[in-house]
C-alpha positions in Angstrom: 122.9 208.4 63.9 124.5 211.3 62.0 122.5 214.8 62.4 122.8 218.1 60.2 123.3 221.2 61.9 123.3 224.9 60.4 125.3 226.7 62.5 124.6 230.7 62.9 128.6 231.6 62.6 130.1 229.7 59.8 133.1 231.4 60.7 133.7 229.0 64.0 132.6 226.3 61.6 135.9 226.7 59.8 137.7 226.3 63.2 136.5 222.5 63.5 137.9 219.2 62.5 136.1 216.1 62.3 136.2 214.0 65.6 135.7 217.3 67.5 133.7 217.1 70.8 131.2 220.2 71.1 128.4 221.6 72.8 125.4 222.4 70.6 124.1 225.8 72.3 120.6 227.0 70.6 119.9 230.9 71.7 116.3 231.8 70.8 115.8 234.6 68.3 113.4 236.6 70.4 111.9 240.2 69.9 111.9 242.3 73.0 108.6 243.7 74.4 108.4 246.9 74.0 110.7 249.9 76.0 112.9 246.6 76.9 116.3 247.7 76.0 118.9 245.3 77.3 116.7 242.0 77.0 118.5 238.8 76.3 118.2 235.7 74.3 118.2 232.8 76.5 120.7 229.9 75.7 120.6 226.2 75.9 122.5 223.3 75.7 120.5 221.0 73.2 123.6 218.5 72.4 126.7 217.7 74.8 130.1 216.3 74.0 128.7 215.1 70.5 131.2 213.9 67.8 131.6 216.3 64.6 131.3 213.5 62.0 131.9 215.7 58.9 132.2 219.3 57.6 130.3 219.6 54.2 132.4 221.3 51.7 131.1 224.2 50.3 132.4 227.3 47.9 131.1 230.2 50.3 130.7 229.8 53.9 128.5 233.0 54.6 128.4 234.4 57.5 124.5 235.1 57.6 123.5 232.0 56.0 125.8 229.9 58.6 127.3 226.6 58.2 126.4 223.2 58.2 127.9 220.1 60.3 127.5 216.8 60.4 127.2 215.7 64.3 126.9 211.8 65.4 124.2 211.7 68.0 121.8 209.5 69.5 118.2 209.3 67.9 116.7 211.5 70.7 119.6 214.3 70.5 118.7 214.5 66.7 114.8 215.0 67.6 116.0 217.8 69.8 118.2 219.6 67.1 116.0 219.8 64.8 113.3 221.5 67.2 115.6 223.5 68.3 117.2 224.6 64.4 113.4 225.5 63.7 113.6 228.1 66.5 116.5 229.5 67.5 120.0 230.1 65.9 123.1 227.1 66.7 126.3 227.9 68.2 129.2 224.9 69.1 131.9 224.7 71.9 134.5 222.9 71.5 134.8 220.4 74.2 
């Protein structure tokens, strides 16, 4: 099955090729409480050692709006991006 991903840096976008192996980490965008100063967003690995199955072209990749890829995943890893691409921003490693 074949899974769009936005990715929050489009910039590291531009570094992969198709056939890639990544990681598909999703950090959640929190707010901290109040007087918390060096709070953290947690990370997760969502997706691991998934196949970049295309790059969609596009005339801008923009750094706030991120990037999209094309991952092939099973059915159940594409459930789990998309709940996690509702919350929190993407990040890839490269495998």
């Amino acid at each position: 099955m074949s899974a769009a991903v936005r990715i929050a840096d489009a910039e590291t976008v531009r570094l992969l090729r198709r056939g890639d192996r990544v990681d598909v980490i999703a950090a959640a965008a929190i707010t901290p409480p109040a007087g918390v100063v060096d709070a953290e967003p947690e990370a997760r690995v969502v997706a691991a050692g998934v196949r970049v199955a295309a790059i969609p072209r596009t005339r801008d990749f923009s750094p706030d709006g991120g990037a999209l890829v094309v991952l092939s995943v099973p059915r159940a890893t594409a459930a789990v991006l998309a709940a996690a691409s509702a919350t929190s921003r993407l990040a890839v490693a490269v495998c």
